[in-house]
N, CA and C atoms of all chains as a GROMACS GRO file, in nm:
protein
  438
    1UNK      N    1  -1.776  15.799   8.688
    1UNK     CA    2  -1.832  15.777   8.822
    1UNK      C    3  -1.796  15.891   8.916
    2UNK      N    4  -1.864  15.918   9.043
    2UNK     CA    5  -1.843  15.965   9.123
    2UNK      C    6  -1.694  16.041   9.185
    3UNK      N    7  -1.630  16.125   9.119
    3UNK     CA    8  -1.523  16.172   9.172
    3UNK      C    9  -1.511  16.272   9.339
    4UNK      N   10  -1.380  16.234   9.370
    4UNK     CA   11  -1.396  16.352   9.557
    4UNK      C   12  -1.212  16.372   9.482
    5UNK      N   13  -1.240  16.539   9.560
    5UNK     CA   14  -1.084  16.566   9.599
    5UNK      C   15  -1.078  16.526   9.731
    6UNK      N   16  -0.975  16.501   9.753
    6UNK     CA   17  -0.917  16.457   9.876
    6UNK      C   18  -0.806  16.550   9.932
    7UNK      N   19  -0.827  16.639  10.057
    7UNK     CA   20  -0.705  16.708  10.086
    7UNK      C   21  -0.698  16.632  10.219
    8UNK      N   22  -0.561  16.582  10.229
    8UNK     CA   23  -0.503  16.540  10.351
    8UNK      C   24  -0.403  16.625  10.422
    9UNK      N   25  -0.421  16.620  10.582
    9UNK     CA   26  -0.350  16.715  10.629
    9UNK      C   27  -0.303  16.612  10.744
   10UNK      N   28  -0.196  16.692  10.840
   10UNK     CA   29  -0.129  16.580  10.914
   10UNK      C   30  -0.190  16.702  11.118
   11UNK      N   31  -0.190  16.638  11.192
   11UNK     CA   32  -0.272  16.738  11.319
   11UNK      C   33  -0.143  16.699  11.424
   12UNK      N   34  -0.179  16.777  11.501
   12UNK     CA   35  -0.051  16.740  11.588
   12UNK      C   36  -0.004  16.642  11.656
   13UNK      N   37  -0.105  16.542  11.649
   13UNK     CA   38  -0.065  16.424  11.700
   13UNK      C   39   0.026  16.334  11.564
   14UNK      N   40   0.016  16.402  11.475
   14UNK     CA   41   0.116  16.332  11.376
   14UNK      C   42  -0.036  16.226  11.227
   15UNK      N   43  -0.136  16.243  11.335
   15UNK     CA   44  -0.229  16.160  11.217
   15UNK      C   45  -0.287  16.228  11.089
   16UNK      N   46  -0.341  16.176  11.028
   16UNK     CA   47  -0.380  16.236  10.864
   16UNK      C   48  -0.565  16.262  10.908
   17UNK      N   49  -0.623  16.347  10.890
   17UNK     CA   50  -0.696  16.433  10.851
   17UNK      C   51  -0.743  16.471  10.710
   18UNK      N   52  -0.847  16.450  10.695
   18UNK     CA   53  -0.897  16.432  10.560
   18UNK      C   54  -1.021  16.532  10.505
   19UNK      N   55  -1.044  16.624  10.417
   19UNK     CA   56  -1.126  16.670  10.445
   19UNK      C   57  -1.189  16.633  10.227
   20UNK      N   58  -1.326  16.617  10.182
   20UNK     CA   59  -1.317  16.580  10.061
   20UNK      C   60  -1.396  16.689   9.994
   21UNK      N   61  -1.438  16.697   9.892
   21UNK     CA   62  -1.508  16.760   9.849
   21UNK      C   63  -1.553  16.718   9.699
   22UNK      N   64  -1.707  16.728   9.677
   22UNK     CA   65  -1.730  16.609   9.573
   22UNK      C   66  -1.746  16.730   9.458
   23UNK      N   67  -1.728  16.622   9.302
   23UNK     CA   68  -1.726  16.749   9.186
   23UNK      C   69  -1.548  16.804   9.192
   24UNK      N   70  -1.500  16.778   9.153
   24UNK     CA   71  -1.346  16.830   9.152
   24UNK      C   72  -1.365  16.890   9.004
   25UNK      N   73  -1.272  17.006   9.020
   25UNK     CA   74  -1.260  17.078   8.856
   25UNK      C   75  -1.125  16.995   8.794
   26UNK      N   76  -1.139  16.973   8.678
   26UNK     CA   77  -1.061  16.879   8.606
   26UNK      C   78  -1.040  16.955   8.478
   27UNK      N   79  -0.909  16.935   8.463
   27UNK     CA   80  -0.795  16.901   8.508
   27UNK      C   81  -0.766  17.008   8.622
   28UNK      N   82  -0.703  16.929   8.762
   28UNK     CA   83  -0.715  17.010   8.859
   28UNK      C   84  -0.588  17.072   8.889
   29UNK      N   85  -0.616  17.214   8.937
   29UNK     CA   86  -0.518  17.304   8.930
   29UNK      C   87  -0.466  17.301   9.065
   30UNK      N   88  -0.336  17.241   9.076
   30UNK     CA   89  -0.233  17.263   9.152
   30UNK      C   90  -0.224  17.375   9.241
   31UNK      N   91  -0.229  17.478   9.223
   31UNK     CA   92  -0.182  17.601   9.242
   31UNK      C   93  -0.294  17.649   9.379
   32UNK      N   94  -0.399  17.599   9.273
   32UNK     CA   95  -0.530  17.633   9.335
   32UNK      C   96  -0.506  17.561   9.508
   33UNK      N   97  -0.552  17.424   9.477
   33UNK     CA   98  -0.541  17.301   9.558
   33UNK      C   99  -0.472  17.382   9.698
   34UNK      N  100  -0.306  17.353   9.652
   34UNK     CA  101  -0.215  17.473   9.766
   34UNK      C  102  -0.239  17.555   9.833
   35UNK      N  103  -0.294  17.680   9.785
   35UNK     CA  104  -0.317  17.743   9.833
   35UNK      C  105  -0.426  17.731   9.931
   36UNK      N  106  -0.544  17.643   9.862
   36UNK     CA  107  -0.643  17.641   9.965
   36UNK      C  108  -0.618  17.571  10.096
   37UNK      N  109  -0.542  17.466  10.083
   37UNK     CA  110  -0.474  17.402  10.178
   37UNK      C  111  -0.436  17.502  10.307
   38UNK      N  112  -0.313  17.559  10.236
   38UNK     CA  113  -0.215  17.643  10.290
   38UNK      C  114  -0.330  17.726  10.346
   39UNK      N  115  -0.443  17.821  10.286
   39UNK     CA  116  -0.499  17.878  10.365
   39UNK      C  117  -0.587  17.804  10.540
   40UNK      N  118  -0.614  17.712  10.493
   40UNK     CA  119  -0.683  17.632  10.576
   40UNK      C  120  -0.594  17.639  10.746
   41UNK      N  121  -0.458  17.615  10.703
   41UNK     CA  122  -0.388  17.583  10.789
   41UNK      C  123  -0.325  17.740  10.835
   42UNK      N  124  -0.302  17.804  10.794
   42UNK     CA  125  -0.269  17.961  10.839
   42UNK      C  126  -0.387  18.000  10.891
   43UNK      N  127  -0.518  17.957  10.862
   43UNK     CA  128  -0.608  18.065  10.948
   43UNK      C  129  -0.641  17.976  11.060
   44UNK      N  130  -0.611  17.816  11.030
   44UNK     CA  131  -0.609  17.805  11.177
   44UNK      C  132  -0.718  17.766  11.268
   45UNK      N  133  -0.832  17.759  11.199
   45UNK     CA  134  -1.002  17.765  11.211
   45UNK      C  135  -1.066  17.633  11.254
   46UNK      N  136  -0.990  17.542  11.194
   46UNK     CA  137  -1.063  17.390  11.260
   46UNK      C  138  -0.945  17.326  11.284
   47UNK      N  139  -1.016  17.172  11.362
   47UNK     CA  140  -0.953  17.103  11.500
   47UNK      C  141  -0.999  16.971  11.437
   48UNK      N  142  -0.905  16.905  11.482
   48UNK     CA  143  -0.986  16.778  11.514
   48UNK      C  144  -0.938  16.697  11.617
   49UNK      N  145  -0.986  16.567  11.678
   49UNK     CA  146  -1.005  16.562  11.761
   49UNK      C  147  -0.797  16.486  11.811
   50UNK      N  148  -0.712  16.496  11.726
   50UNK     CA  149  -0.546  16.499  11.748
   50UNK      C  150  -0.520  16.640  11.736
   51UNK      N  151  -0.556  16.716  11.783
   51UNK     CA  152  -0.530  16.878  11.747
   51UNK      C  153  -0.530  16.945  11.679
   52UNK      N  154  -0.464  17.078  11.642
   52UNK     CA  155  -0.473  17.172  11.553
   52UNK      C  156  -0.397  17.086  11.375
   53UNK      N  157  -0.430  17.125  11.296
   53UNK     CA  158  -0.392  17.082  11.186
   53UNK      C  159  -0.262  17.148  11.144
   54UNK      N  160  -0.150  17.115  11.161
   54UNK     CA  161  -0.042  17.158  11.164
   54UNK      C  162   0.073  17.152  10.963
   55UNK      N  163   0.031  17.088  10.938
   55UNK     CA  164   0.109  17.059  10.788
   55UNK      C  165   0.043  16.970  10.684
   56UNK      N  166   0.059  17.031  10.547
   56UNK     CA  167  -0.028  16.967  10.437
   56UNK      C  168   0.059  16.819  10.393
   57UNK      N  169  -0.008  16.729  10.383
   57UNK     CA  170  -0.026  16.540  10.373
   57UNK      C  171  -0.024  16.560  10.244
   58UNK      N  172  -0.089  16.533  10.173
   58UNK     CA  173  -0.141  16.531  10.022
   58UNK      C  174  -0.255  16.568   9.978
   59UNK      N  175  -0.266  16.558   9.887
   59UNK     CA  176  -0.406  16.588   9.799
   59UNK      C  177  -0.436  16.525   9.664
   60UNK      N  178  -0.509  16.464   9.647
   60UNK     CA  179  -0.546  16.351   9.550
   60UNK      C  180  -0.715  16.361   9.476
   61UNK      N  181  -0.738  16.331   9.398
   61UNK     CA  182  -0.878  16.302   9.335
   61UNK      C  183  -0.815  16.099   9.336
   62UNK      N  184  -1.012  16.078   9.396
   62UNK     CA  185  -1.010  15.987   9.423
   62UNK      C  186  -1.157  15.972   9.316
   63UNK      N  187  -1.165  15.803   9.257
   63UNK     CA  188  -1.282  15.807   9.155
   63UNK      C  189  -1.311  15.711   9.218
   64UNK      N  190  -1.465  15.654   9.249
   64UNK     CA  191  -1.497  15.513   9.261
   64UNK      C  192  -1.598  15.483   9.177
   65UNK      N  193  -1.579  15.371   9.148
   65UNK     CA  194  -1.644  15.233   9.067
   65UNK      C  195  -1.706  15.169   9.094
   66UNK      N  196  -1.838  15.189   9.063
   66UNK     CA  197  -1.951  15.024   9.114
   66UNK      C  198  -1.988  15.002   9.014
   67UNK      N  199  -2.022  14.814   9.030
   67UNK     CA  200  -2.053  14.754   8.893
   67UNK      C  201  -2.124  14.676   8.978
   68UNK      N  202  -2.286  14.708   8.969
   68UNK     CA  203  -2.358  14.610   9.002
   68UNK      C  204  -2.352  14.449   8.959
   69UNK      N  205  -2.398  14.352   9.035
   69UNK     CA  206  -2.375  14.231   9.069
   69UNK      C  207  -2.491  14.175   8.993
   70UNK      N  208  -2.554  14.122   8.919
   70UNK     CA  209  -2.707  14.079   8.897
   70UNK      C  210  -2.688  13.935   8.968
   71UNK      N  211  -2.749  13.917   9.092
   71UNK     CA  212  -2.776  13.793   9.167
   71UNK      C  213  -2.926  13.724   9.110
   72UNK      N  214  -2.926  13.587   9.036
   72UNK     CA  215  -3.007  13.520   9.010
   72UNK      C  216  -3.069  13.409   9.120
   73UNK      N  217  -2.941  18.528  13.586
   73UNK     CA  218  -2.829  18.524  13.439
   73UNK      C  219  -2.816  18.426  13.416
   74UNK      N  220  -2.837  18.376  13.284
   74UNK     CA  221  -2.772  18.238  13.238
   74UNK      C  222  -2.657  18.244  13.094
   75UNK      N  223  -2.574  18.175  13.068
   75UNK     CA  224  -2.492  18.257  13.019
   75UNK      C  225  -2.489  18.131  12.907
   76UNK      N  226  -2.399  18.179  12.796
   76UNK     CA  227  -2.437  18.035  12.727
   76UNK      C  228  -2.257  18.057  12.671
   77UNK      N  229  -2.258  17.899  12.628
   77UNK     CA  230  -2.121  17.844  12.639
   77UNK      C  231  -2.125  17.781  12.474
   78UNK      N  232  -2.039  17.837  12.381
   78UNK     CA  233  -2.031  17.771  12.245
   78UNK      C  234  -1.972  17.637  12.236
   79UNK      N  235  -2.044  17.554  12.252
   79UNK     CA  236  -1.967  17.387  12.253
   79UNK      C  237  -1.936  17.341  12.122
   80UNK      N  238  -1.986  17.320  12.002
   80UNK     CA  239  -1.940  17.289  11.862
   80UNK      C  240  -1.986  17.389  11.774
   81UNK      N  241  -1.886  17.389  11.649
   81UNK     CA  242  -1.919  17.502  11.542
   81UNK      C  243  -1.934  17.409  11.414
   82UNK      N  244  -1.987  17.418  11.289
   82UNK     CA  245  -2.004  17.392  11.197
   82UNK      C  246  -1.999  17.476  11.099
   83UNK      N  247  -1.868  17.420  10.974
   83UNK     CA  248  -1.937  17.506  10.868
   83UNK      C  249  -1.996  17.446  10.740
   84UNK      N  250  -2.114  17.528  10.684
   84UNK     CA  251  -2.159  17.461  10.608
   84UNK      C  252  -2.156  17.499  10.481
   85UNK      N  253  -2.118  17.463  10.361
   85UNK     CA  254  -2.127  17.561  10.246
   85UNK      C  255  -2.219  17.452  10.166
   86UNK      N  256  -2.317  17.568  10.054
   86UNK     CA  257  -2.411  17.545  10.007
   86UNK      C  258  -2.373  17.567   9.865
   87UNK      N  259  -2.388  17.476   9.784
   87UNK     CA  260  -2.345  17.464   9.660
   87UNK      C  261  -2.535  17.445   9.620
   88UNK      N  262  -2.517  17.541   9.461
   88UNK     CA  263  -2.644  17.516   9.368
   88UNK      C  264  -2.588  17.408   9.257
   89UNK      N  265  -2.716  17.305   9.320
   89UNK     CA  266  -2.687  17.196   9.228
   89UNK      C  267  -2.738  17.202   9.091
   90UNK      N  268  -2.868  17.313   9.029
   90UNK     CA  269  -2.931  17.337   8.899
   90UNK      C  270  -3.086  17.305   8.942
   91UNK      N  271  -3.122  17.302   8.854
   91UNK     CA  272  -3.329  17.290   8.856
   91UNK      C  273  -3.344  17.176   8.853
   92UNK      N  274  -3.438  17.071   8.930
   92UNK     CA  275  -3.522  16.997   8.905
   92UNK      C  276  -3.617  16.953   8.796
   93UNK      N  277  -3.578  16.870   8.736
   93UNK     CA  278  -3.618  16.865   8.536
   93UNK      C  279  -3.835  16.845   8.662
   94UNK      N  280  -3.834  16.785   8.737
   94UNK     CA  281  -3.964  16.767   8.774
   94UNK      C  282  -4.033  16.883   8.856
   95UNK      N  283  -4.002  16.919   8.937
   95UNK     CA  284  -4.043  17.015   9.041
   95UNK      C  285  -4.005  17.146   8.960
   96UNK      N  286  -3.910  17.170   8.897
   96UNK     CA  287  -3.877  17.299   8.906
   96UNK      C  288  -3.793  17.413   8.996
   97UNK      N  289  -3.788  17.331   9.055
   97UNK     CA  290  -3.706  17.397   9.188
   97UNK      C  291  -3.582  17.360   9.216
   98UNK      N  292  -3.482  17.501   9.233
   98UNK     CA  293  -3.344  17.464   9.242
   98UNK      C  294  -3.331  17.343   9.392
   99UNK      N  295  -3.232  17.321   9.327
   99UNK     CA  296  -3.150  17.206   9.429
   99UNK      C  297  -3.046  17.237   9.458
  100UNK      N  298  -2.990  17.259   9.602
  100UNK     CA  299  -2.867  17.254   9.668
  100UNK      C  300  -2.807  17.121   9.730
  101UNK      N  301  -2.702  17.140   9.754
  101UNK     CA  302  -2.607  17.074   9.768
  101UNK      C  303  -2.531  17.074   9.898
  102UNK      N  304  -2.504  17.046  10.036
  102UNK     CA  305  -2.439  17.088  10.128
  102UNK      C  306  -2.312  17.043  10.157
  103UNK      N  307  -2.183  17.132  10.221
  103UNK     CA  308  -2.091  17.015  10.216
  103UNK      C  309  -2.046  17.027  10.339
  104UNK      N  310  -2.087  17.007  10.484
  104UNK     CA  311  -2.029  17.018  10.631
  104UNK      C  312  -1.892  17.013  10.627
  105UNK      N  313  -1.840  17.102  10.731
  105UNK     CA  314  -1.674  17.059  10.830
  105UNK      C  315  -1.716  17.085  10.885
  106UNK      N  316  -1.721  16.984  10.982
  106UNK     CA  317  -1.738  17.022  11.135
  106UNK      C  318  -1.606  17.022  11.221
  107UNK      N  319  -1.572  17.045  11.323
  107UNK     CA  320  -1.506  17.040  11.382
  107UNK      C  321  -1.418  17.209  11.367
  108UNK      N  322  -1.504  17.279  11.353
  108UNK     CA  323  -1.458  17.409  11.346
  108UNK      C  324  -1.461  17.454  11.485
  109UNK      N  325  -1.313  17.548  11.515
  109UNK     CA  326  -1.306  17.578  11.646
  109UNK      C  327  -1.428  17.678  11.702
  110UNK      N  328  -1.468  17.690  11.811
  110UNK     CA  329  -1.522  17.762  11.807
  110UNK      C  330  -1.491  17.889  11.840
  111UNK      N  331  -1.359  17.926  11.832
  111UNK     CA  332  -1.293  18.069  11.882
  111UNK      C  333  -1.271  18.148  11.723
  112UNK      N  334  -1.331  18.010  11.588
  112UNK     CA  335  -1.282  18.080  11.470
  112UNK      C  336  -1.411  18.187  11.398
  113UNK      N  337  -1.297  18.309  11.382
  113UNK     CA  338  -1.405  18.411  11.340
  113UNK      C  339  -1.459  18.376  11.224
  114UNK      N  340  -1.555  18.493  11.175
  114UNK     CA  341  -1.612  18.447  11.030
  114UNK      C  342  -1.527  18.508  10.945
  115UNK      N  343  -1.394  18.562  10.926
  115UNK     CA  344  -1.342  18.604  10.885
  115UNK      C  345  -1.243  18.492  10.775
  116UNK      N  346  -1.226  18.414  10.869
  116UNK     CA  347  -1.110  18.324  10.902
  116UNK      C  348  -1.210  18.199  10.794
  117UNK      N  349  -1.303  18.165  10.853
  117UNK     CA  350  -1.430  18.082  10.758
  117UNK      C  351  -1.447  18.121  10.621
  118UNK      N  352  -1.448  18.248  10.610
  118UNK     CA  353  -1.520  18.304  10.469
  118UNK      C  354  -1.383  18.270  10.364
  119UNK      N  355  -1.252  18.340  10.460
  119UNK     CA  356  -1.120  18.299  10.364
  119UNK      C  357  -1.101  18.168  10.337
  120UNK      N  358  -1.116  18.049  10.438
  120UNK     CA  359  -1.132  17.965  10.346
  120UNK      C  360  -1.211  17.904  10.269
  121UNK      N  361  -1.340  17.948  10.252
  121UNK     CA  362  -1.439  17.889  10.187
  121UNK      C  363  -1.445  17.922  10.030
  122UNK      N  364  -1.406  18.092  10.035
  122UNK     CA  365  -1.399  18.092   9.889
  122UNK      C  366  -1.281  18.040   9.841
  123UNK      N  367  -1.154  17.973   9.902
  123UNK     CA  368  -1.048  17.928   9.825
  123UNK      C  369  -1.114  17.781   9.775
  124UNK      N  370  -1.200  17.690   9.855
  124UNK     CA  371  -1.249  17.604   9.853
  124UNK      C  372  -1.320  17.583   9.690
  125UNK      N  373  -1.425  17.698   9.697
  125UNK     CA  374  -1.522  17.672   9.612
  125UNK      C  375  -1.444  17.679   9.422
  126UNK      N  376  -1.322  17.737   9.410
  126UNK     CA  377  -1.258  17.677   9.291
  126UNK      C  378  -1.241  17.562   9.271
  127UNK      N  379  -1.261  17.491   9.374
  127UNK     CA  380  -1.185  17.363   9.342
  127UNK      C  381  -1.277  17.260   9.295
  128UNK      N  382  -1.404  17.278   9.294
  128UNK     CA  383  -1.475  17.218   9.297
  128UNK      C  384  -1.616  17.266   9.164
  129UNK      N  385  -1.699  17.197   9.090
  129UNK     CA  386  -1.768  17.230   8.979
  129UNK      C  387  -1.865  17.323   9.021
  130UNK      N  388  -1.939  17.325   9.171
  130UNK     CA  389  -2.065  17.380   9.189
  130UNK      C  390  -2.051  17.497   9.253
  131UNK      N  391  -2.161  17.620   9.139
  131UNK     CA  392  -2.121  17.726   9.227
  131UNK      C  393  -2.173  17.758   9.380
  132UNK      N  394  -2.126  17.792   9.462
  132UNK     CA  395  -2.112  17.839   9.588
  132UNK      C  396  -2.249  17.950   9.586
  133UNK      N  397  -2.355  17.890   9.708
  133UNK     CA  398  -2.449  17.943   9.681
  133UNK      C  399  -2.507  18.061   9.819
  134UNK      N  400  -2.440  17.950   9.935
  134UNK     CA  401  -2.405  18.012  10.070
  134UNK      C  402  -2.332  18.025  10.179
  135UNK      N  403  -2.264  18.042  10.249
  135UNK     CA  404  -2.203  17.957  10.366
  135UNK      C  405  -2.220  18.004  10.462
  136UNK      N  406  -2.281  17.878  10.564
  136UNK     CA  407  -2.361  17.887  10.706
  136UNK      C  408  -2.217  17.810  10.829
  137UNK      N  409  -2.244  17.876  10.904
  137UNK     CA  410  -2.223  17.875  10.994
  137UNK      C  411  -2.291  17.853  11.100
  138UNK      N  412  -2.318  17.704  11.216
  138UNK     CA  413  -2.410  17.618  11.250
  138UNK      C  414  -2.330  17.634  11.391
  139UNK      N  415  -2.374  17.682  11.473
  139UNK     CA  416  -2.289  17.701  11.596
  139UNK      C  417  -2.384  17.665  11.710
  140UNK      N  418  -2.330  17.557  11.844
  140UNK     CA  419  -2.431  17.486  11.926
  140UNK      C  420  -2.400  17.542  12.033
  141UNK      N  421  -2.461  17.588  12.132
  141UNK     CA  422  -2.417  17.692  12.246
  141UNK      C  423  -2.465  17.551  12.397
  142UNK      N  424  -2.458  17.552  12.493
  142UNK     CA  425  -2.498  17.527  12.609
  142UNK      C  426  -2.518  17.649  12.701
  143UNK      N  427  -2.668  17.631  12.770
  143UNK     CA  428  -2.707  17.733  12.783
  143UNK      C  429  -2.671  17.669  12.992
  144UNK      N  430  -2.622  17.807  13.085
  144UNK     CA  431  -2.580  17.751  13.220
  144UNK      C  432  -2.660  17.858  13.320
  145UNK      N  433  -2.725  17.819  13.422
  145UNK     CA  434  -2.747  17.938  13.531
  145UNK      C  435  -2.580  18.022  13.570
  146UNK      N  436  -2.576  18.113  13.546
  146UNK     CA  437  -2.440  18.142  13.564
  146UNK      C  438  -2.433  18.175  13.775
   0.00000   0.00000   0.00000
């Protein structure tokens, strides 16, 4: 099913910030992930609406599951 | 003079999704952030976009930059 990476970041108000991206390369490279993060936050480039994005949260692949219902 | 004022930025990157088994015609893919400052150069955009596009299966086909101005009698 449907996989997203998930990079979470924390903004200056202290809240989580989420940004996803669908299609993740698997098995996913760590290294990679980091850095892109880390770049995100050194250049500094986007906002949201608790402020500047100040420190990396986590990062996760997230999968979801639907199993249609057949209603008679 | 009217001067214009950058109120929101967008970036957009364009992933090729492959051909259309019907039409024939490639298909893209878009993936918005919005909330891009608008003081951020394209410099700053481009570095992170190509760190982005490893991470992900589809290759990277463009990235736009969607910027909304307000226009003022100055």
């Amino acid at each position: 099913m449907a996989k997203k990476l998930e990079l979470k970041f924390e903004n200056q108000d202290g809240k989580v910030v989420t940004y996803t991206l669908d299609n993740p390369v698997e098995p996913v490279d760590a290294i990679a992930v980091q850095t892109a993060m880390d770049e995100i936050i050194t250049q500094n480039a986007f906002t949201s609406s608790g402020g500047d994005l100040v420190a990396k949260k986590s990062a996760r692949i997230v999968e979801r599951n639907v199993l249609d219902i057949e209603l008679v | 003079m009217a001067t214009a004022n950058m109120t929101n930025s967008t970036l957009r990157l364009v992933f090729n999704e492959g051909v259309d088994a019907i039409s024939g015609k490639e298909v893209f893919k878009t993936k918005s952030f919005s909330n891009v400052k608008t003081v951020a150069t394209a410099d700053q955009l481009y570095a992170i976009s190509i760190l982005l596009e490893p991470l992900q299966q589809r290759s990277l086909f463009k990235i736009e930059r969607n910027d909304s101005s307000e226009l003022r009698q100055a």
